[in-house]
N, CA, C and O atoms as a GROMACS GRO file, in nm:
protein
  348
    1UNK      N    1   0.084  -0.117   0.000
    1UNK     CA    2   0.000   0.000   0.000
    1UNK      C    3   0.089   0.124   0.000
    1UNK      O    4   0.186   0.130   0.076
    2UNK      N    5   0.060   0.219  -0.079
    2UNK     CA    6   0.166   0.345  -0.140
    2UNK      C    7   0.110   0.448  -0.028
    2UNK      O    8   0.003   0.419   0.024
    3UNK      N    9   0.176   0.569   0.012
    3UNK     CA   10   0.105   0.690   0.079
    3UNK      C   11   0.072   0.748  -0.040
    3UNK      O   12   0.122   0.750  -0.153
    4UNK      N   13  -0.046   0.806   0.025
    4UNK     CA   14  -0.178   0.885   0.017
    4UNK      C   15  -0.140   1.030  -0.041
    4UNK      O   16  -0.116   1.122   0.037
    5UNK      N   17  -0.136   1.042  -0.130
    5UNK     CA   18  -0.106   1.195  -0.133
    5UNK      C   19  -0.188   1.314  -0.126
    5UNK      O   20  -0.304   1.281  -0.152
    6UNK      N   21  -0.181   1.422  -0.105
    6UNK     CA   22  -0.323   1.530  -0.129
    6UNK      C   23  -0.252   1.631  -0.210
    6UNK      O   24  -0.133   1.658  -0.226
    7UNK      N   25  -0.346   1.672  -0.250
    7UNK     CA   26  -0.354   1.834  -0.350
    7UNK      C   27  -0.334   1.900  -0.260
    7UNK      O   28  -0.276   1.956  -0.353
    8UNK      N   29  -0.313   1.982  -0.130
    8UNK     CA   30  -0.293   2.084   0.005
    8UNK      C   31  -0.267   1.979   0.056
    8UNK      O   32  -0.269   1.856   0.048
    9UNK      N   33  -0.222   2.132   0.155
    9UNK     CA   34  -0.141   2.055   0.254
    9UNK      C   35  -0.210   2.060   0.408
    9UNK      O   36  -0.274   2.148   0.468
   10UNK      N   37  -0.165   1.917   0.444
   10UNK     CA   38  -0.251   1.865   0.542
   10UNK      C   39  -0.200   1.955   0.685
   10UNK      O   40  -0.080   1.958   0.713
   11UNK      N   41  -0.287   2.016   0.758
   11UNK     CA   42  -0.279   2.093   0.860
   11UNK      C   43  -0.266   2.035   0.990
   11UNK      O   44  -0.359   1.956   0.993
   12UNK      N   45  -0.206   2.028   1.100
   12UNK     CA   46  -0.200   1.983   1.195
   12UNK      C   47  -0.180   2.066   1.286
   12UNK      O   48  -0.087   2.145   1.272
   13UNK      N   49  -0.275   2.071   1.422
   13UNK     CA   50  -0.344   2.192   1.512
   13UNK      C   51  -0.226   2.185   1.613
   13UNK      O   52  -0.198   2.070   1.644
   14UNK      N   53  -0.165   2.264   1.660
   14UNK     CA   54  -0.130   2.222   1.785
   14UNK      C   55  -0.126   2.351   1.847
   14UNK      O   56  -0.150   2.453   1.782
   15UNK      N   57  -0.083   2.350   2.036
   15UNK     CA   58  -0.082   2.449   2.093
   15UNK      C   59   0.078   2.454   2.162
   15UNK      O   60   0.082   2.485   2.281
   16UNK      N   61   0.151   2.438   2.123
   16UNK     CA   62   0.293   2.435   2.149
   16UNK      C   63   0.388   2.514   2.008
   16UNK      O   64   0.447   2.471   1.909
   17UNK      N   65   0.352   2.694   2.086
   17UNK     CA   66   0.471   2.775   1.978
   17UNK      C   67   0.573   2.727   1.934
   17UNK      O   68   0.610   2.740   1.818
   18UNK      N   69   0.638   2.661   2.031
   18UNK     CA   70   0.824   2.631   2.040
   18UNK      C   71   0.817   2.520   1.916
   18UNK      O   72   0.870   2.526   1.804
   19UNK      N   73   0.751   2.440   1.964
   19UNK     CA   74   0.771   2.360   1.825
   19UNK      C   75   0.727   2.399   1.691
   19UNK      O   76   0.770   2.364   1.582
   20UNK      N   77   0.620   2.488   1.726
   20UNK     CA   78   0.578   2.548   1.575
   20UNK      C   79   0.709   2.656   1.499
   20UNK      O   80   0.727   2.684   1.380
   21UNK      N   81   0.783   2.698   1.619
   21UNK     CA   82   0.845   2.791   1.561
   21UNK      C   83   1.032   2.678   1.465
   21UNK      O   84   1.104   2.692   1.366
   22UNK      N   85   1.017   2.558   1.612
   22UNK     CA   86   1.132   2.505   1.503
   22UNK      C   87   1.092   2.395   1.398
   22UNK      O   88   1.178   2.327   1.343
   23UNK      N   89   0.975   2.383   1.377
   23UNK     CA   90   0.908   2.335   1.270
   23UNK      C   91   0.964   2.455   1.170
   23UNK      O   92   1.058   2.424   1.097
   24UNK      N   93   0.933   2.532   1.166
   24UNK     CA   94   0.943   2.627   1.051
   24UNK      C   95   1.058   2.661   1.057
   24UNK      O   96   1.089   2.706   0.946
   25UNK      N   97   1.189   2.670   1.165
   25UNK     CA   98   1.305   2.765   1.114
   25UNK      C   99   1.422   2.644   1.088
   25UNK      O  100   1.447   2.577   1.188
   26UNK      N  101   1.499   2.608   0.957
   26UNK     CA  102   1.550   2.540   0.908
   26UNK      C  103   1.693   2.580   0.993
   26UNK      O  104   1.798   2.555   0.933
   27UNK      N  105   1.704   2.640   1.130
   27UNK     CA  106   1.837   2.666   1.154
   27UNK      C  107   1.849   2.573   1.288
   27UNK      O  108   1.751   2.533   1.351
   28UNK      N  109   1.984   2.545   1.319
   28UNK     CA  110   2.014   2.417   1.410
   28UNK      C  111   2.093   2.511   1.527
   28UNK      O  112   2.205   2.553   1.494
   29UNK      N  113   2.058   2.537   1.623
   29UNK     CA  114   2.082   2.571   1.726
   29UNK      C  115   2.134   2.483   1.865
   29UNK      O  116   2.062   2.395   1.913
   30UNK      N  117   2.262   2.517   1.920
   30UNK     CA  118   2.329   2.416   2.001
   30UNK      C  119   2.204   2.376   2.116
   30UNK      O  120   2.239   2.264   2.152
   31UNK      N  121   2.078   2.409   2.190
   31UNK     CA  122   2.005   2.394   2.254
   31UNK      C  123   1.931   2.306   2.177
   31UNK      O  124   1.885   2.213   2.244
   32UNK      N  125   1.892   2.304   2.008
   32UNK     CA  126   1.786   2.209   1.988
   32UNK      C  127   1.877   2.063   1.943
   32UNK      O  128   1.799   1.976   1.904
   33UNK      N  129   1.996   2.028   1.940
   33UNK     CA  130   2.039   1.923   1.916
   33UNK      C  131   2.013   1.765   1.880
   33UNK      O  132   2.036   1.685   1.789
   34UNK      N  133   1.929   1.777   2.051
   34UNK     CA  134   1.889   1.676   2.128
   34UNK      C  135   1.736   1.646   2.010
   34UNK      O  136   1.661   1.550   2.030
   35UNK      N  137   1.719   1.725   1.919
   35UNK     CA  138   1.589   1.717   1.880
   35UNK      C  139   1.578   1.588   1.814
   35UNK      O  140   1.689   1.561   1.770
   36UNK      N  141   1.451   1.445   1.773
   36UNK     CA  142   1.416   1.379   1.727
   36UNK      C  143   1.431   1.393   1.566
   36UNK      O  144   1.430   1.495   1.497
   37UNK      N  145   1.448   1.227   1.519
   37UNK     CA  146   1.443   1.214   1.378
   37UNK      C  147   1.288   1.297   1.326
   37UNK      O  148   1.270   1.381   1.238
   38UNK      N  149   1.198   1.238   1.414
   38UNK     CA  150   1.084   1.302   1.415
   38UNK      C  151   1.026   1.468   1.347
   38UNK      O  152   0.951   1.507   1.258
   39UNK      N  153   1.144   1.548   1.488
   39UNK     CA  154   1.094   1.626   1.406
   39UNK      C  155   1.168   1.702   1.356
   39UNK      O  156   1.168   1.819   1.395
   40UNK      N  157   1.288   1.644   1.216
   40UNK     CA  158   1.351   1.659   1.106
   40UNK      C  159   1.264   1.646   1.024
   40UNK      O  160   1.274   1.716   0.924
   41UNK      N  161   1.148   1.554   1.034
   41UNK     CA  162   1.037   1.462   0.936
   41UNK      C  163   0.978   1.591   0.930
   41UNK      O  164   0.999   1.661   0.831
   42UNK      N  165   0.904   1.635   1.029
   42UNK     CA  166   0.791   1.750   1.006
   42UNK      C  167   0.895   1.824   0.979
   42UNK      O  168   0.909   1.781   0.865
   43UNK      N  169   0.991   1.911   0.992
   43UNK     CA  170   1.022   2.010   0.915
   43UNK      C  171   1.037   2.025   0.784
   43UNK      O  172   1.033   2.133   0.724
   44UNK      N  173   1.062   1.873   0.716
   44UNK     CA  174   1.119   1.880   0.597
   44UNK      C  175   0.960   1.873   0.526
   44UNK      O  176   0.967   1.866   0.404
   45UNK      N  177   0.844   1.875   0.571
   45UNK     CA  178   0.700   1.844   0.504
   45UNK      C  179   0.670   1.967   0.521
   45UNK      O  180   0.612   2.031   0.434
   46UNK      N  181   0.707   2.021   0.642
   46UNK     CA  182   0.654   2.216   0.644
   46UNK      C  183   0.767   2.275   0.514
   46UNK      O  184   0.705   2.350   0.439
   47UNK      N  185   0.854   2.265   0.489
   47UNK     CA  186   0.923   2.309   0.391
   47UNK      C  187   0.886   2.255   0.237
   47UNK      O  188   0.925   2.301   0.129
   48UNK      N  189   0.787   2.126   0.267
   48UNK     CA  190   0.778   2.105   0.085
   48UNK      C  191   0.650   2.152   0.101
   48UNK      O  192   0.574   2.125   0.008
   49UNK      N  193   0.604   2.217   0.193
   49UNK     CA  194   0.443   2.259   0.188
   49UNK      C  195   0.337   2.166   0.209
   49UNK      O  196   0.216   2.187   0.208
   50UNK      N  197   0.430   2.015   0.238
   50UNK     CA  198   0.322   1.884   0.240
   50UNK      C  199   0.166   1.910   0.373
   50UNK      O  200   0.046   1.883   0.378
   51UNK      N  201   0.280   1.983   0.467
   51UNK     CA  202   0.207   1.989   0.604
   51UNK      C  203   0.173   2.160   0.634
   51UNK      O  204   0.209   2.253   0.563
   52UNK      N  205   0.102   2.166   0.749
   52UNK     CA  206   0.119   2.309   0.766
   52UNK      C  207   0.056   2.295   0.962
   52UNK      O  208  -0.029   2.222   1.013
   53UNK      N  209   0.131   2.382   1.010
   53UNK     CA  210   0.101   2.392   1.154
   53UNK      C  211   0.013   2.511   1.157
   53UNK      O  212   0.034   2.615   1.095
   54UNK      N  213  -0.100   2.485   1.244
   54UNK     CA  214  -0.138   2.576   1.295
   54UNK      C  215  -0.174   2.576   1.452
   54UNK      O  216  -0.214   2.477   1.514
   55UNK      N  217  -0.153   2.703   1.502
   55UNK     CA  218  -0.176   2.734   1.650
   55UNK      C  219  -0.325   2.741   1.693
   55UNK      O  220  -0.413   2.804   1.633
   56UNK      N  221  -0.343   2.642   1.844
   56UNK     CA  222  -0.474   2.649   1.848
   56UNK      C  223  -0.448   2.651   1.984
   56UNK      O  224  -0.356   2.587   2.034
   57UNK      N  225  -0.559   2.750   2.074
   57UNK     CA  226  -0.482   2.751   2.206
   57UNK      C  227  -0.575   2.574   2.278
   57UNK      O  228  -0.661   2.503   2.226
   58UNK      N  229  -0.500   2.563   2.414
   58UNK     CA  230  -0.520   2.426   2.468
   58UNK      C  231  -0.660   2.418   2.481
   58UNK      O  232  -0.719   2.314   2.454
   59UNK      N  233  -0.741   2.558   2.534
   59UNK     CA  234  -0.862   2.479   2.571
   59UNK      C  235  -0.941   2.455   2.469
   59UNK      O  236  -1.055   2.412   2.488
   60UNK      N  237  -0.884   2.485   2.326
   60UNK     CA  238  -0.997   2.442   2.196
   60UNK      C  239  -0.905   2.301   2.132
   60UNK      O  240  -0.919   2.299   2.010
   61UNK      N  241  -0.836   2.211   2.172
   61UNK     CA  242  -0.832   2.111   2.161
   61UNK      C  243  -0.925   2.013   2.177
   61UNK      O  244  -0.916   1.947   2.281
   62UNK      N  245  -1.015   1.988   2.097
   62UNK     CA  246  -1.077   1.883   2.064
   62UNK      C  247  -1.032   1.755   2.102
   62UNK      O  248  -1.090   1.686   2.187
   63UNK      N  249  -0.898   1.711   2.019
   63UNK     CA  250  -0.854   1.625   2.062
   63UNK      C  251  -0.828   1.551   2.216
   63UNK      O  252  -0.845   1.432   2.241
   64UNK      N  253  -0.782   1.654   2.306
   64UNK     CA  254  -0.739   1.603   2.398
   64UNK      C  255  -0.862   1.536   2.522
   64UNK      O  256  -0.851   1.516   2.643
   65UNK      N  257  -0.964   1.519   2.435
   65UNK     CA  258  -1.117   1.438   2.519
   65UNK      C  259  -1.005   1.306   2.477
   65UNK      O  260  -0.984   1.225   2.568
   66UNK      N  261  -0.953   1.289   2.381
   66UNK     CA  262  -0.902   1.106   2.342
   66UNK      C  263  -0.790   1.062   2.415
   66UNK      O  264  -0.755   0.945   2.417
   67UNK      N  265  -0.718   1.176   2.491
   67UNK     CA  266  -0.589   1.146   2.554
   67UNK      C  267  -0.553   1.174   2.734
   67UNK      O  268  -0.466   1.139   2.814
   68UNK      N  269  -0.667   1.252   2.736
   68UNK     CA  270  -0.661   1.293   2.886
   68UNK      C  271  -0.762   1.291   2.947
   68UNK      O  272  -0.856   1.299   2.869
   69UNK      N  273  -0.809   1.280   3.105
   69UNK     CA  274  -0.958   1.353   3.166
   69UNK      C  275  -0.984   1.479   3.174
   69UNK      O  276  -0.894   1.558   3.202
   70UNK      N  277  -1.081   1.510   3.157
   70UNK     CA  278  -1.138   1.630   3.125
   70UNK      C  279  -1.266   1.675   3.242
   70UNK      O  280  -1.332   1.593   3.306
   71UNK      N  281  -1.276   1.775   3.247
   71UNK     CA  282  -1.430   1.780   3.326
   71UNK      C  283  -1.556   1.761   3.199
   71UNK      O  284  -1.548   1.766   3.077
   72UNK      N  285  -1.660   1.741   3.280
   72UNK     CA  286  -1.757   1.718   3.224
   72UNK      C  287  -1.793   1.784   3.116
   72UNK      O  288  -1.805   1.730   3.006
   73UNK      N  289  -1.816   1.920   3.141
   73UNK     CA  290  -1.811   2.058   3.064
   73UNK      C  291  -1.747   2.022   2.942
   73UNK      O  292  -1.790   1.973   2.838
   74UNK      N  293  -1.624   2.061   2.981
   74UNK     CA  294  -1.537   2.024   2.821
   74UNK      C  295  -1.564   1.877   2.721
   74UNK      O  296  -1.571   1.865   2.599
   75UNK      N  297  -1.574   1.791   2.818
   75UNK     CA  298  -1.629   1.645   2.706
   75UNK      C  299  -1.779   1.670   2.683
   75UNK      O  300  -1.833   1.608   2.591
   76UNK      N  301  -1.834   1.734   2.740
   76UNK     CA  302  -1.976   1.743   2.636
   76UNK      C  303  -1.961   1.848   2.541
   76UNK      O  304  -2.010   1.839   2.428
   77UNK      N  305  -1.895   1.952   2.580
   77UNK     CA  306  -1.858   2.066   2.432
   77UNK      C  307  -1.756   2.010   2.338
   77UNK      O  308  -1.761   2.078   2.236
   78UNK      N  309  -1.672   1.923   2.327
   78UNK     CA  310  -1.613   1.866   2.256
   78UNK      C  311  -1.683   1.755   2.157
   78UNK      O  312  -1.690   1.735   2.036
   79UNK      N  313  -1.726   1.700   2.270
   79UNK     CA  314  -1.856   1.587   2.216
   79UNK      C  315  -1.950   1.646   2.045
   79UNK      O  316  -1.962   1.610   1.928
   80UNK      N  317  -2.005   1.779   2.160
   80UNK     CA  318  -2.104   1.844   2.076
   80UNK      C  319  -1.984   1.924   1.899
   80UNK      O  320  -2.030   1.931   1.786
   81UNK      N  321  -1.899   1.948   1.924
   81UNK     CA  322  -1.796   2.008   1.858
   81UNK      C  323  -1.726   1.872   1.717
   81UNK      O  324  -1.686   1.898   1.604
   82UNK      N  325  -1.735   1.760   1.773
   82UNK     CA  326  -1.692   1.652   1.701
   82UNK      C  327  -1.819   1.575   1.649
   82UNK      O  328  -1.802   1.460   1.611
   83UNK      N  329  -1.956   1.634   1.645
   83UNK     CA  330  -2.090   1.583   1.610
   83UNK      C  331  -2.174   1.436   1.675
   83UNK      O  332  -2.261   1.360   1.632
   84UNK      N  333  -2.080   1.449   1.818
   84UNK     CA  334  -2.125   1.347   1.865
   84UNK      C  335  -2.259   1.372   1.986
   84UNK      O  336  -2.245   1.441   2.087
   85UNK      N  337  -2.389   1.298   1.948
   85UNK     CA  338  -2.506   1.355   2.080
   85UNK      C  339  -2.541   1.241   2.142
   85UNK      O  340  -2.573   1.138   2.084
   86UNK      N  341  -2.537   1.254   2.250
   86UNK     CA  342  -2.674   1.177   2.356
   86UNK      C  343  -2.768   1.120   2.313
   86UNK      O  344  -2.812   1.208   2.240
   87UNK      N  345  -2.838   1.033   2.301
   87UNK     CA  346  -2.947   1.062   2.284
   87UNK      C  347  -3.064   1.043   2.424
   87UNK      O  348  -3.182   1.074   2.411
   0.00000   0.00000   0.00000
């Protein structure tokens, strides 16, 4: 099975500047060294335009109902936000 390609580029939300910022700056600084193959990968997809970061602050993470506890509040506005209802 081959990857998937798209016409745009696929966006990925996050709420962590620091990485958004060395996602985007192609310069190697003695503090980021230690950094992952990982994220060589995303930089080199923010540079072919494959990917694109965008900033979303924490409490509009959607996602994080799938990874953490939450209060009630937030998993039913998330719920309601990801088209999921009660019935």
């Amino acid at each position: 099975m081959g990857a998937v390609k798209s016409e745009t580029p696929i966006t990925i939300f996050t709420d962590n500047q620091g990485s958004m910022a060395l996602a985007k700056n192609p310069e190697s600084h003695s503090c980021t060294k230690h950094i992952s193959i990982q994220q060589h990968f995303i930089r080199e997809k923010v540079a072919q335009e494959e990917v694109q970061l965008q900033y979303l602050p924490t409490g509009d993470m959607v996602a994080d109902q799938l990874t953490k506890p939450l209060p009630q509040e937030k998993v039913e506005r998330f719920r309601r936000e990801m088209g999921v209802y009660e019935d």
